[in-house]
Every structure is written in C-alpha cells, then in structure tokens.
C-alpha positions in Angstrom: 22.9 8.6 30.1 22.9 11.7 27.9 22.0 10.2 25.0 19.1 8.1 26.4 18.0 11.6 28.3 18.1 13.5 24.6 16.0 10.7 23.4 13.6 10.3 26.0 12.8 14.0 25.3 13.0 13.5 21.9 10.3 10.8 22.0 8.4 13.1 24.4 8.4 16.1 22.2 6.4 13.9 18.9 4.2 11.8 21.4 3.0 15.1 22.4 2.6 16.4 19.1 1.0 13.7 17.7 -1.3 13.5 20.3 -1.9 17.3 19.6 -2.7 16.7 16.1 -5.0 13.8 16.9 -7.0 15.9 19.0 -6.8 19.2 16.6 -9.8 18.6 14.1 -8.5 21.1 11.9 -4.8 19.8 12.1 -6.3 16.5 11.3 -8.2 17.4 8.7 -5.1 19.5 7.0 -3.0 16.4 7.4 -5.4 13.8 6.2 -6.0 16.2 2.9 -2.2 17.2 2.2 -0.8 13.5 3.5 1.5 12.6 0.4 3.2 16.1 0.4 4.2 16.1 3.8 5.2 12.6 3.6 7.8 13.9 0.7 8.7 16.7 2.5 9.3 14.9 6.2 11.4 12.3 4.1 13.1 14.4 2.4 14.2 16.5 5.3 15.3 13.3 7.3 17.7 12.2 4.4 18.9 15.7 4.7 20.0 15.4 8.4 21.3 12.4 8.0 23.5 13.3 5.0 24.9 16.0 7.5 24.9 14.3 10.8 27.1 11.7 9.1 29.3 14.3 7.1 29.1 17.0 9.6 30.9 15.6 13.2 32.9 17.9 14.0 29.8 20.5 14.0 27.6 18.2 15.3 29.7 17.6 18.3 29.3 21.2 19.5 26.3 22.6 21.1 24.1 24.4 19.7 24.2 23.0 16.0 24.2 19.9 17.3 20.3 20.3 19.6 19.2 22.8 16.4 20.3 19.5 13.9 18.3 17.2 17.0 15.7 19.6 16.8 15.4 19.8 12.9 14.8 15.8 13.1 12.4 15.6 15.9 10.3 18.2 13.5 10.3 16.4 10.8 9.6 12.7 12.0 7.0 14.6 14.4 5.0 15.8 11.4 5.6 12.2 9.8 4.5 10.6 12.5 1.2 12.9 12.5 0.9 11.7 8.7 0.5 8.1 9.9 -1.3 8.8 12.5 -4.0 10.5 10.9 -5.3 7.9 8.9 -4.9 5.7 11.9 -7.8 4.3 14.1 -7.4 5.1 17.4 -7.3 1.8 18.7 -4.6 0.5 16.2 -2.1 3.8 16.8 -2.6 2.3 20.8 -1.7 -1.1 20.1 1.1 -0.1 18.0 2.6 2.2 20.6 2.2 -0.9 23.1 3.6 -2.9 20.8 7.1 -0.7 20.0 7.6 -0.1 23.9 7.4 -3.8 24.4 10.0 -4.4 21.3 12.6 -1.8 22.2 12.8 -2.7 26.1 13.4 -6.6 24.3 16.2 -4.9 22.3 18.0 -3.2 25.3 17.8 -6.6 27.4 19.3 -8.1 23.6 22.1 -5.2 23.4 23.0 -6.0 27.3 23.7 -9.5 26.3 26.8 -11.2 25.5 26.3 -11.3 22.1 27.9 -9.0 19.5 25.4 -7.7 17.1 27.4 -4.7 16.0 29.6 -7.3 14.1 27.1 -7.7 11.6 27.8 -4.5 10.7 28.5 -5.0 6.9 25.6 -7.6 6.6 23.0 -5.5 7.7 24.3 -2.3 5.5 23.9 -4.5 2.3 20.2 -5.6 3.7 19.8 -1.9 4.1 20.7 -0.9 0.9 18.5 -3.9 -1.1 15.6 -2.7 0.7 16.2 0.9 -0.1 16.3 0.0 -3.4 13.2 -2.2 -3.0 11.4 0.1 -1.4 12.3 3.1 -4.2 11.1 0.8 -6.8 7.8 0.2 -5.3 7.2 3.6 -4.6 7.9 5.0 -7.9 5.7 1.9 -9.7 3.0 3.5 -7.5 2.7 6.7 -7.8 4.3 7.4 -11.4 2.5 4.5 -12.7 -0.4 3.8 -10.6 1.2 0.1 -10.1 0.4 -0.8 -6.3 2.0 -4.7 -5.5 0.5 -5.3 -2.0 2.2 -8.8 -1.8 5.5 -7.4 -2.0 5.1 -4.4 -0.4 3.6 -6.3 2.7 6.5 -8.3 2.5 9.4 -5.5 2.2 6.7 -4.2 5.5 7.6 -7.3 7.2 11.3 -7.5 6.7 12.0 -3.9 7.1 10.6 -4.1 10.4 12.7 -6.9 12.1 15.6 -5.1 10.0 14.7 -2.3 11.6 14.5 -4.0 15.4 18.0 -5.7 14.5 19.7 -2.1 13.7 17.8 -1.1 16.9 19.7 -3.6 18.9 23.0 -2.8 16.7 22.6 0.9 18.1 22.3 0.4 21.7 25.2 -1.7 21.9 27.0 0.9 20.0 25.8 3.3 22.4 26.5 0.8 25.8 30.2 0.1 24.3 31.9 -2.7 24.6 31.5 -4.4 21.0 33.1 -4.0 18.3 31.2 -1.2 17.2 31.3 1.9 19.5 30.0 5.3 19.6 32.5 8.3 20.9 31.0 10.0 23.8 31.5 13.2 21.8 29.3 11.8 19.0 26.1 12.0 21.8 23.9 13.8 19.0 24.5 11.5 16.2 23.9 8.8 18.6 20.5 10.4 20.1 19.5 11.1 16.5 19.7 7.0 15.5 18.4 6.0 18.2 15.5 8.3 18.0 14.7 7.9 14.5 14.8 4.1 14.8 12.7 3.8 17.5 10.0 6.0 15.3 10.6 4.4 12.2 10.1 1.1 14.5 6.3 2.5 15.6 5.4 3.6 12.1 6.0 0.1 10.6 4.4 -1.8 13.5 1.7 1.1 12.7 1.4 -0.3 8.8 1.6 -3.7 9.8 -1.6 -3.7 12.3 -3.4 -1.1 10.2 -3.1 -3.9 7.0 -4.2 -6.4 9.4 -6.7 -4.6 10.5 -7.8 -4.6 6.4 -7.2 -0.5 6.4 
C-alpha cells in the first residue's frame, strides 16, 4: 500500500505539472523551442537515478534520500513528459492518457493472476537490452547524421511499448509477492520509482504512437 500511495502521488505531482505547462504559454513556448536539450537532460538524469537506485539500497532504503532520490525522478520525467506534451494536440495527449489508465488497470488484473510473469525475468532483460541498443542506433543515425528510418523506428515504437506493458505487469507482481520475483518491503522506493517510471514511459509511447497515427 505504500508503494502504490508513493506512486499515486508521484503520478499526481507530473499530471499536474504537465497540465501546468500546457496551460503556461510562455512555458510552452520555452519547451516547444528548447525540446531536444531537455529531452537529453531529462534522460540523462533518469539513467542517473537509476544507476543509483540500483547501486545505492542501503541509502535508498532510508528516508529522506530515499523521497529526495523519488523526488529527483518525478522532476525529471515531469519535465519529459512536458517535452512530449508540448508538441502534442490536445486531443491526442487525452486519448493517450485514456488509453494508459485503461492498459495499466489490464496489467494489475494480469499481475493478480495465476500466472508468473516475473519468471521471464532473463528473457525480457535481453529484449531490454536489444532494444536499447536499437534504439541508440537510431538516435545517433538521426541526429549525428541526419538519417531518420521511420519504418523501423515505428516498429522499435511498437515493440517497446508492449515491452514496456509486459515489464509493467512483471513489476506489480514483484511488488504483490508471491512469484518468483519479489520486492523487499524495505526496497518501497526502488519499487515506487519502477513502477512510476513505467507507467510514464507507458503514456509517452502510447503518446508517439497516436501522434504518428494521427500523421504528426
């Protein structure tokens, strides 16, 4: 119950400020001129945290580094969140927020099942790192050499996403217990922060996928 408390705030916090920047001309503005700097900088940040949330447990199980490390996250996928958003229409950033609540309460009634997803474990981590790799590859063919492949990004799009919904489901049963995969209780904060950055990461990609079908 703590963790899903942490993250419902959590979520709270960067629906808030997203619909702050949304409604903030100026912000708007600011974010729609500086997008692919504070794209670095949010992602950068976020491997960050995760590099020390995973190497870091015995400081991130004591309060407060473990809220200031929660707090650190929610800042950064807040402000990439408002990235994404900005370049958004209005009406795709709604359907895509329908779209993710609808998806995660599917993955909590898939985690409650019988089913062990969390013994997939090594399966998905090699998925996880192809895609990474993927992923880099494209990036750096478009922006160091102004090679964009939209077939193949829109794929990597696609499978990232249901990647990302399987990790999703993966996660809550770790958090639930009894798979064989569990989270300690006194690892609440790494827990809140996977959970929380999976359900975001979840939004943003149903985000890219409606914005591309919507020809944006």
């Amino acid at each position: 119950m703590l963790v899903f408390t942490i993250v419902l705030v959590m979520l709270a916090l960067t629906f808030l400020y997203v619909v702050f920047v949304l409604n903030t001309p100026s912000v708007l503005e600011f974010y729609r001129t500086h997008r692919r700097p504070l794209l670095f900088l949010s992602a950068g940040v976020m491997i960050a945290m995760s590099y020390v949330m995973m190497c870091c447990l015995q400081c991130m199980r004591v309060a407060p580094c473990s809220y200031i490390a929660l707090f650190i996250a929610v800042a950064a996928m807040s402000n990439l969140a408002g990235v994404s958003t900005s370049v958004a229409k209005t009406h795709i950033i709604m359907f895509a927020l329908l779209a993710t609540s609808v998806t995660v309460a599917i993955c909590l009634l898939l985690a409650m099942s019988k089913f062990d997803f969390t013994a997939w474990y090594l399966y998905i981590l090699a998925i996880g790192v192809v895609l990474m790799v993927l992923s880099l590859g494209v990036s750096i063919a478009s922006i160091g050499f102004g090679i964009y492949f939209k077939p193949l990004v829109l794929a990597i799009l696609y499978i990232s996403t249901i990647f990302q919904i399987i990790v999703l489901v993966m996660e809550l049963q770790m958090i639930l217990g009894g798979k064989s995969i569990e989270i300690s209780e006194e690892d609440y904060a790494l827990a809140a922060y996977m959970l929380y950055t999976s359900i975001v990461n979840l939004f943003l990609h149903i985000l890219q996928i409606l914005a591309s079908l919507d020809g944006d």
